[in-house]
N, C-alpha and C positions, 0 to 999 in steps of 0.2 A: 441742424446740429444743436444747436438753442434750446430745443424742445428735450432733445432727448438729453439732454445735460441736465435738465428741468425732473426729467421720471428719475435718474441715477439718484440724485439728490433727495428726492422725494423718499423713494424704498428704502435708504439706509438711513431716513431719521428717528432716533432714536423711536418714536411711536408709531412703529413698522405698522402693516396692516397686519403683518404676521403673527408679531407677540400677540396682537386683539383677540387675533384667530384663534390661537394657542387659550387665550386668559377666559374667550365666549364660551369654546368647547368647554373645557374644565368647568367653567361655572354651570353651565346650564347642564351637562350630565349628573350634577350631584342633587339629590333630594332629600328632603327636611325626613327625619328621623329620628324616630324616639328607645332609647338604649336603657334598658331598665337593669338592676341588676342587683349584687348584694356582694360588702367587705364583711370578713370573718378572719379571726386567726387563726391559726394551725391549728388550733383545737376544736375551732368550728363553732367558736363564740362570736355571734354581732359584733362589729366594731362602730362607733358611732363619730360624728366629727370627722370624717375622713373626709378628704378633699377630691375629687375623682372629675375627672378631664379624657375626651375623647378625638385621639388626631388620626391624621393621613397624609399620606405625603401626595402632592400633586402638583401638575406645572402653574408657574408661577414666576415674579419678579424676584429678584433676589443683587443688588446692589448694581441696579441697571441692567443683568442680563437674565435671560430667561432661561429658568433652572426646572428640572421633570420633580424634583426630590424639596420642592418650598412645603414648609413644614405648617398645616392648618389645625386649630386646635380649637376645639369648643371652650366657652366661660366656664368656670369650674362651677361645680357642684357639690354640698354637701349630703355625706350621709345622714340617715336618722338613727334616732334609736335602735330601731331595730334592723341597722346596718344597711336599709335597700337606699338607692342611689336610681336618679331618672334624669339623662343627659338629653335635651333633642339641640340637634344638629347637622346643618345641611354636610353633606359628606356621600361617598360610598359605603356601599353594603358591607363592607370590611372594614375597621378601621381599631385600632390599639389604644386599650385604656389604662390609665396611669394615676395610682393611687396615692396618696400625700399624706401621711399624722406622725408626727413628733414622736423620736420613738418607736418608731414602725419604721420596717420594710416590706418592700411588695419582692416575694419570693418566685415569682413564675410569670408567665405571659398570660395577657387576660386580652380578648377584643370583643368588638362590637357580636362574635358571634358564639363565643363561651363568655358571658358574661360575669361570672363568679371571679372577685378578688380574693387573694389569699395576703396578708401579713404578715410578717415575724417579728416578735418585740423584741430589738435589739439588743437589750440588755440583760432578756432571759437566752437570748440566742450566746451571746458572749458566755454566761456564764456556763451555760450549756458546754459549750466548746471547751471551757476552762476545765471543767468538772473534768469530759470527756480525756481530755490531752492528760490530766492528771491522775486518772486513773489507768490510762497507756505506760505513763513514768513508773508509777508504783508497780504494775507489772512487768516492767523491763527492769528494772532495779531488784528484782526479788530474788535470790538464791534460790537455782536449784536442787533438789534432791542430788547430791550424791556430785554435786560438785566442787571443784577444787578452787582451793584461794588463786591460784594464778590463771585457770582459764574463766571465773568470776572475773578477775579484774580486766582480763583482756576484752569479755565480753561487753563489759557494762563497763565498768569505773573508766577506763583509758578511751571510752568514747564519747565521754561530759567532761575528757580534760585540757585545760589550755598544754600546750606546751612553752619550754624555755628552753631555747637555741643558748650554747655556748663554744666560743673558740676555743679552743683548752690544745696545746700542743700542737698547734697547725693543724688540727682536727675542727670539726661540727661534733658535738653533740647536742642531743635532743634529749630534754626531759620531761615525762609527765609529770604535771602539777598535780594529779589527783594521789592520793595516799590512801592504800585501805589499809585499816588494822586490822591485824589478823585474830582471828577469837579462836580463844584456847580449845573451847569444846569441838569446834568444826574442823580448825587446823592443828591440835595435835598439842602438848603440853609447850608451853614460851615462857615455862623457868624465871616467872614473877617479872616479866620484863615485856612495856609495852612492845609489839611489834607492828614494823609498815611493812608495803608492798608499794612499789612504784616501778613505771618502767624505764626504760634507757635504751636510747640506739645510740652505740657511739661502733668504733672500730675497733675486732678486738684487740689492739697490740695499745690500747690507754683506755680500756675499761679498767682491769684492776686497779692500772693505777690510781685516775678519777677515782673511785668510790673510794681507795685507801687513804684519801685526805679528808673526805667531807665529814661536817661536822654539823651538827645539831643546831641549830638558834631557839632557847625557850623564854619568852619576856627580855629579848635582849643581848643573853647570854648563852657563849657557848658551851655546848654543852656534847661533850664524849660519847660515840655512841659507835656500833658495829654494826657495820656494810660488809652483806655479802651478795657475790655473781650469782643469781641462779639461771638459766637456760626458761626464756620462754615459751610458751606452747606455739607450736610449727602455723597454727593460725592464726597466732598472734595481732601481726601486719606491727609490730614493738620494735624488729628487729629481734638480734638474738637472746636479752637480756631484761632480765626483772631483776628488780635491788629488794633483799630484805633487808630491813634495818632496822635494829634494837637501838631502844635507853630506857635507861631506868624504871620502873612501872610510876605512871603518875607525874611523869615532867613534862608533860605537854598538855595543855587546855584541851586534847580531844575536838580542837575547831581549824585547830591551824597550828603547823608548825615551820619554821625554818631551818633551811638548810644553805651551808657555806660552802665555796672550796675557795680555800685561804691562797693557794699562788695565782690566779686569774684573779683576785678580789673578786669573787662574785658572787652574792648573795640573793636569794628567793625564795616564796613562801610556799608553804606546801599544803590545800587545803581535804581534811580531811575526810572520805568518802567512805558514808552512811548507807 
């Protein structure tokens, strides 16, 4: 019984014969190997100064136990001038290579058996995307032919707008903060008087009333102006109601204006949509 308390003891210590087993195979199937290759950028220019390292997963230790996925990786290597890149390292005939330069990204998977790195400069990539998304806005922002100020705003302006929740009479309403002004030649003659467009979902039994109080705020001050219901387009998603609202031509900076409703005390800006 001694003895064989002696073998128990033996197989479960930590430096099994097993792990060896596991750590000899592994090592001894992998052979020394030379990975030659070349970093370029999307445009298919040498990169030079690149850093490029070749790994594989295989068994191995990994914080005392024996793990199939221990991660091996060759000393890095720099490219040259003329972008080629030569890794040797014991490993499999398969293995993933991983490019490194300040500035750079590695855009695709590269291994030991398609050897070409590709790069993106970071910062042409960014602006890229910027450019890209900015020229999406300019076209989703753009008037169409032959359309109307209210299904314009419901298309476009009312979907870059915050909204402002107010309790008004045991009611919600909702307003859009976007504001378009209405242009005389498109929308029809506005009798020397700036005009908005904004939306409103409120109930209708204190819509008219709501719009029949508010009042203007320009630099501070309030300022007189007419609110009227019009009916929005059925695909609005506005609810039922778009506010036009006149003042005076010229009382408002054209960036921002404000609007009151004096018995809630409540006041907010209204940014104007270009």
């Amino acid at each position: 019984m001694t003895e064989l308390k002696k073998r128990v003891r033996c197989w479960n210590y930590p430096g099994t014969v097993l792990v060896l087993f596991f750590l000899l195979v592994s090592g001894c199937m992998q052979d020394e190997r030379t990975i030659e290759g070349l970093v370029v950028s999307e445009a298919g220019a040498a990169l030079s100064e690149v850093t490029v390292t070749a790994c594989y997963l295989g068994w191995g230790r990994s914080q005392g136990q024996i793990v199939w996925d221990k991660r091996f990786c060759s000393e890095p290597v720099l490219t040259d001038a003329a972008g080629r890149y030569v890794v040797a390292f014991e490993g499999p005939e398969y293995m993933t290579l991983h490019a490194t330069k300040e500035q750079w990204q590695q855009i695709q998977d590269s291994s030991s058996l398609s050897t070409k790195i590709v790069l993106s400069n970071i910062a042409e990539r960014n602006a890229e995307q910027a450019a890209r998304a900015a020229r999406i806005e300019a076209e989703f922002r753009m008037r169409r032919e032959g359309e109307t100020a209210p299904d314009y705003y419901c298309r476009v302006a009312a979907q870059r707008s915050q909204v402002v929740r107010l309790n008004y009479q045991n009611q919600t309403l909702s307003i859009t903060q976007a504001a378009l002004v209405l242009d005389e030649e498109l929308d029809g003659t506005l009798n020397g008087k700036d005009t908005l467009l904004f939306g409103l979902i409120a109930p209708e039994s204190t819509s008219s009333t709501f719009v029949s109080e508010l009042v203007f705020v320009v630099d501070g001050s309030p300022i007189a102006g007419e609110f009227e219901l019009r009916a929005a387009p059925p695909d609005c998603g506005l609810g039922s109601h778009l506010v036009q609202a006149t003042l005076p031509l010229g009382r408002f900076s054209r960036e921002q204006v404000g609007l009151l409703a004096p018995s809630v005390k409540a006041g907010w800006d209204m940014k104007i949509w270009r």
